[in-house]
N, CA, C and O of each residue as an XYZ file, in Angstrom:
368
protein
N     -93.465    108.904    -49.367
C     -94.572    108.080    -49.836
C     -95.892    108.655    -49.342
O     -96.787    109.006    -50.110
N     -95.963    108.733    -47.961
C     -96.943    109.643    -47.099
C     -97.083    111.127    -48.435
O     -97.995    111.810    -47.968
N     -96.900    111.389    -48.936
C     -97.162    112.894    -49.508
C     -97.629    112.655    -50.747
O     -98.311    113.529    -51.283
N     -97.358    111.466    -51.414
C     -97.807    110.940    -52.636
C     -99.340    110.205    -52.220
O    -100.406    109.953    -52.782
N     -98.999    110.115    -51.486
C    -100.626    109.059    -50.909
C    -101.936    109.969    -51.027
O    -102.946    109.873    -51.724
N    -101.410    111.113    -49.833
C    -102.349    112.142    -49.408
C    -102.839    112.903    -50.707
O    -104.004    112.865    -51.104
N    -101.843    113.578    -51.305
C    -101.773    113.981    -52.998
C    -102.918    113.170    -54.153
O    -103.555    113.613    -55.108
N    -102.841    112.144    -53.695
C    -103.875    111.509    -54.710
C    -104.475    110.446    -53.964
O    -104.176    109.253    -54.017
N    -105.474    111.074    -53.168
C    -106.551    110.022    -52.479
C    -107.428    109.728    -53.271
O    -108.275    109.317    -52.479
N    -107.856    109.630    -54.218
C    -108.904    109.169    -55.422
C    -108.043    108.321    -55.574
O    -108.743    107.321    -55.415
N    -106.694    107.814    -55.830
C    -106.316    106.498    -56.761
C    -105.917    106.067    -55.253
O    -105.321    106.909    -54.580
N    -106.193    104.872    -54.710
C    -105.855    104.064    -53.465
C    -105.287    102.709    -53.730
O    -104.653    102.178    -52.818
N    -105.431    102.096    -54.846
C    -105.470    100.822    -55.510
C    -103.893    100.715    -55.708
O    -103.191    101.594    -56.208
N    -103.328     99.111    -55.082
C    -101.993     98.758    -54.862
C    -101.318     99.374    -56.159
O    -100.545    100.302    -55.920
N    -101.474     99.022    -57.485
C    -100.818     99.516    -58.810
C    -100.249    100.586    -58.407
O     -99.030    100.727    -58.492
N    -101.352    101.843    -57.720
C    -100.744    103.073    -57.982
C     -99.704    103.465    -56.453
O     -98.983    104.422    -56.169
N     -99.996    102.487    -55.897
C     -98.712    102.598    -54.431
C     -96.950    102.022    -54.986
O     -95.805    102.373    -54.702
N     -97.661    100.820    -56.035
C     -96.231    100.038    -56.573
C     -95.738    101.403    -57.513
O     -94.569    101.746    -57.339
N     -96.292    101.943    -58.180
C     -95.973    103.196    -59.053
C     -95.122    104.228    -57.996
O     -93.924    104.463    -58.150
N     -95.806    104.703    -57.085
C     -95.091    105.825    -56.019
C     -93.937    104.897    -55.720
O     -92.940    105.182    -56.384
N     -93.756    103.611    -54.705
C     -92.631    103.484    -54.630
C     -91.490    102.851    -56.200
O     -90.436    102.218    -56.143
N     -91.867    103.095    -56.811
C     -90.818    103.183    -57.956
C     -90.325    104.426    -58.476
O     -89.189    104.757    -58.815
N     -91.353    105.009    -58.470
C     -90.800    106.534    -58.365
C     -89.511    107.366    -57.672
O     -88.572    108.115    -57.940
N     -90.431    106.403    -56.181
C     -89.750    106.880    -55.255
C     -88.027    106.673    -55.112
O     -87.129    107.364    -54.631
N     -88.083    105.403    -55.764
C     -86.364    105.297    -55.619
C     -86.525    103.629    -54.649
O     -85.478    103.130    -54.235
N     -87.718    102.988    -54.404
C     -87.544    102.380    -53.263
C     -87.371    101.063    -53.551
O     -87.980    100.916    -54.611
N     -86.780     99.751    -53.155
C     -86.580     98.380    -53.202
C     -87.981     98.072    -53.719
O     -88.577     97.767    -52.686
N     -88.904     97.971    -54.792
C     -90.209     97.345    -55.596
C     -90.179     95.951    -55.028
O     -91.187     95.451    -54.528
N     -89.169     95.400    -55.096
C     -89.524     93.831    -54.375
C     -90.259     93.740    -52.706
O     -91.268     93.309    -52.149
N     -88.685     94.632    -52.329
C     -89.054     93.951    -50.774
C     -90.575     95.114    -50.343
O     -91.395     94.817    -49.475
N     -90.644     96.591    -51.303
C     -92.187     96.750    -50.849
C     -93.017     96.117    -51.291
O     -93.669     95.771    -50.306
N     -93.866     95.336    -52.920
C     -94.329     94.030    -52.651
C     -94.979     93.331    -51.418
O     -96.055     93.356    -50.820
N     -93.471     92.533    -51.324
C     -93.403     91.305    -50.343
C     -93.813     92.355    -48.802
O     -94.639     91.732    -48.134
N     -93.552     93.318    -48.333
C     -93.760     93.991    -46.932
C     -95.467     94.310    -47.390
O     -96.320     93.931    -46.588
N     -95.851     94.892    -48.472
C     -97.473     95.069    -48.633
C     -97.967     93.822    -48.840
O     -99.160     93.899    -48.550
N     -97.719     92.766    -49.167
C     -98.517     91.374    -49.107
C     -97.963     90.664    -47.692
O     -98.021     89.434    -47.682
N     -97.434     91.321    -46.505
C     -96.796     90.786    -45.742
C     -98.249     90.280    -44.387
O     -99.002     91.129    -43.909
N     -98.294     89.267    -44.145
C     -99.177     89.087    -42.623
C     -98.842     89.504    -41.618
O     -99.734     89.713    -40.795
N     -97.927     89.699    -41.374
C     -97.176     90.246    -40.244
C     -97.404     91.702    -39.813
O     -97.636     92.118    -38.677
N     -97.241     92.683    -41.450
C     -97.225     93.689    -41.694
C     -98.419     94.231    -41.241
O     -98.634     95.228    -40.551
N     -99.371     93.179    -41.883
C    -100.886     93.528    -42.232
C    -101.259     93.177    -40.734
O    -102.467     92.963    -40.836
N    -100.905     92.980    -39.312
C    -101.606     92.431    -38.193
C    -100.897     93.721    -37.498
O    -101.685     94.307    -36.756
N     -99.556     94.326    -37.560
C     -98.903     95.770    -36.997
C     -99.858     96.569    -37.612
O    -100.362     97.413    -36.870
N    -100.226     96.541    -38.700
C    -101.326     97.907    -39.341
C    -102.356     98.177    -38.650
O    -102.772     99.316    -38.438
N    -103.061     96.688    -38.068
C    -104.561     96.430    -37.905
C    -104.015     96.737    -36.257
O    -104.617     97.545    -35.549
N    -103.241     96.253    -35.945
C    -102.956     96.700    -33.886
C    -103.279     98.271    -34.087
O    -104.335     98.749    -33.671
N    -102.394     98.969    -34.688
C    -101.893    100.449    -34.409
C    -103.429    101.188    -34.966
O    -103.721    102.348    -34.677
N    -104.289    100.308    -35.777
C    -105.810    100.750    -36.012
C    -106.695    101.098    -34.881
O    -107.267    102.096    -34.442
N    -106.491     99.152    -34.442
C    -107.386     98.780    -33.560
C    -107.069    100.011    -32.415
O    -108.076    100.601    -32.026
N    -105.715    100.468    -31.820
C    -105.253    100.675    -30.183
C    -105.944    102.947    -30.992
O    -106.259    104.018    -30.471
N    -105.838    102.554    -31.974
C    -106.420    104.573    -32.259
C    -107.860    104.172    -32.206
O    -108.476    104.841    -31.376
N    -108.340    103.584    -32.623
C    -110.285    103.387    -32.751
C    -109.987    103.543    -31.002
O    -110.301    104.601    -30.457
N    -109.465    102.593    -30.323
C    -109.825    102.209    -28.942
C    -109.507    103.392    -27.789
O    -109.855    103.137    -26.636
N    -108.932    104.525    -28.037
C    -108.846    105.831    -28.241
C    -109.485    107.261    -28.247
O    -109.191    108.260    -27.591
N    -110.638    107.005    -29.375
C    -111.552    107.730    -29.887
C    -110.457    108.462    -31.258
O    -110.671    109.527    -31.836
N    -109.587    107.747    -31.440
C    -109.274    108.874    -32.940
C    -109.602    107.589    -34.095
O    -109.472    106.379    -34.281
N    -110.200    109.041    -34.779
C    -110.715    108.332    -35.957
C    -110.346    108.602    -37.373
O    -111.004    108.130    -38.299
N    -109.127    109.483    -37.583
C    -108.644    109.869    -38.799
C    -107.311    111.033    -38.479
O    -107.093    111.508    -37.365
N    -106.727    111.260    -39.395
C    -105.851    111.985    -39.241
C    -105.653    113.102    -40.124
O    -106.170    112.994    -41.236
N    -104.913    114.315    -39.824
C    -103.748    114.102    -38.131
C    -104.458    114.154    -37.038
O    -105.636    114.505    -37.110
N    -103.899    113.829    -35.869
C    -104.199    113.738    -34.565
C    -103.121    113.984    -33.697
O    -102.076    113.335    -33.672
N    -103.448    115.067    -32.893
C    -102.206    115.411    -31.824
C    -102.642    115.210    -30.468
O    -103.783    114.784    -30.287
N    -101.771    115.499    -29.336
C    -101.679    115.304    -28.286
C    -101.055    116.177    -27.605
O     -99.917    116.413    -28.012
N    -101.518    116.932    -26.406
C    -101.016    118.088    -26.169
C    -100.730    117.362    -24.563
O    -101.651    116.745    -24.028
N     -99.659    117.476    -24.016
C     -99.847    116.990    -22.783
C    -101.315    116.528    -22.183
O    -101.843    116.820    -21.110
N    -101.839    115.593    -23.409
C    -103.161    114.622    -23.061
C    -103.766    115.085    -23.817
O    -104.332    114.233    -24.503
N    -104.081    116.548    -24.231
C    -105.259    116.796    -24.843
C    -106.091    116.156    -26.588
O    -105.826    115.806    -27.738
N    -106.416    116.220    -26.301
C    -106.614    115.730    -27.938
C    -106.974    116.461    -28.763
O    -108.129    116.874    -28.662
N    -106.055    116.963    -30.026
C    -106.400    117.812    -31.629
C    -106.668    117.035    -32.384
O    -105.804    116.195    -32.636
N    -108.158    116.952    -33.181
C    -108.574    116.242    -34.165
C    -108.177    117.276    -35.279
O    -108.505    118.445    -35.076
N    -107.628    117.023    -36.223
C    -107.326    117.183    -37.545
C    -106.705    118.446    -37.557
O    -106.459    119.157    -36.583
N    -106.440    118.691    -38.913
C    -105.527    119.926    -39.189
C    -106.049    121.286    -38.515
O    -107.201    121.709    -38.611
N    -105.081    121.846    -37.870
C    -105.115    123.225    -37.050
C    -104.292    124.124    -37.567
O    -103.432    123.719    -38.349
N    -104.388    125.819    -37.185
C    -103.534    126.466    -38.085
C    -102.007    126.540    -36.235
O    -102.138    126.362    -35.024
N    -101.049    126.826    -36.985
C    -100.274    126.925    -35.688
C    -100.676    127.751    -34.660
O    -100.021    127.582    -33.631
N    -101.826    128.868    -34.583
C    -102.177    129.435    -33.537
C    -102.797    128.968    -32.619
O    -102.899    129.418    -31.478
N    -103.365    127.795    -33.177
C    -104.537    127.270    -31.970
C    -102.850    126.389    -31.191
O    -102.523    126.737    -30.056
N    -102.145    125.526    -31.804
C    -101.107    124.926    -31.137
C    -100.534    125.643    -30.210
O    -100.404    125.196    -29.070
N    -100.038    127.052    -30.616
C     -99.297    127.881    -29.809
C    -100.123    128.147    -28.181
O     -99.685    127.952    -27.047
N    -101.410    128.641    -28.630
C    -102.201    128.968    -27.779
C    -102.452    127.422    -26.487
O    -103.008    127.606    -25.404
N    -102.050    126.374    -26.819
C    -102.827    124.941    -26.434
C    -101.574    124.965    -25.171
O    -101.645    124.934    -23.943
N    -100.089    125.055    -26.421
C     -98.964    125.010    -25.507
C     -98.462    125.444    -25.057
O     -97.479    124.980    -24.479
N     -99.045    127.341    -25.026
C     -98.624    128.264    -23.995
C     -99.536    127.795    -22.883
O     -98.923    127.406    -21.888
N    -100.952    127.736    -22.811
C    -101.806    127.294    -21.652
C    -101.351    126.267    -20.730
O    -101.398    126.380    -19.505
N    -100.870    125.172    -21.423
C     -99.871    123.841    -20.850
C     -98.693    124.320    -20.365
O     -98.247    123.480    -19.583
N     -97.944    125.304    -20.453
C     -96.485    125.215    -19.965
C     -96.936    126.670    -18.977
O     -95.942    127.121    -18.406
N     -98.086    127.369    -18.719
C     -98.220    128.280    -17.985
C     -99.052    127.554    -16.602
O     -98.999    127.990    -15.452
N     -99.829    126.319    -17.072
C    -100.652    125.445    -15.667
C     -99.435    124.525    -15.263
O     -99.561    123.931    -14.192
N     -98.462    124.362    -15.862
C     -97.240    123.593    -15.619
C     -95.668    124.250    -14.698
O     -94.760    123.619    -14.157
N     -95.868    125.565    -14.828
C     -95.424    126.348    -13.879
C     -95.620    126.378    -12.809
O     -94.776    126.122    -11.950
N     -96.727    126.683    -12.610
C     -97.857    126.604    -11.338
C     -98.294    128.638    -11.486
O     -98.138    129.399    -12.441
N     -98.885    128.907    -10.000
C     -99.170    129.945     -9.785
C     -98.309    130.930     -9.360
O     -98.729    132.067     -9.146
């Protein structure tokens, strides 16, 4: 669903989410009832609220033994982040 989303960020509007999960193969009811859910909608708004409270403000977002990667990186900068981390993690 995540890949259909990202794929077409111009259409955001529920219709075209009920469309992906039909596509998708997925229960149309119980997603519905889970996207009109309060419950749903107060887990969305926590896991918002606790990243704003954070400093991340969009995604992806990584975490390197603490560090923080804002948005897409090519794998060299990763490699480079987590050779530095597992070489200060050795010691001297």
């Amino acid at each position: 669903m995540h890949d259909l989303i990202f794929a077409n960020q111009k259409q955001l509007e529920p219709e075209k989410f009920f469309e992906h999960a039909t596509a998708l193969g997925l229960d149309l009811d119980k997603f519905k009832k889970d996207y009109e859910s309060e419950a749903i909608k107060k887990r969305v708004d926590a896991d918002a609220k606790e990243a704003a409270n954070i400093g991340l403000t969009g995604t992806p977002a990584f975490f390197i033994n603490g560090r923080y990667i804002a948005g897409a990186k090519p794998f060299e900068t990763f490699k480079e982040l987590i050779d530095l981390e597992l070489e200060k993690a050795s010691g001297p």
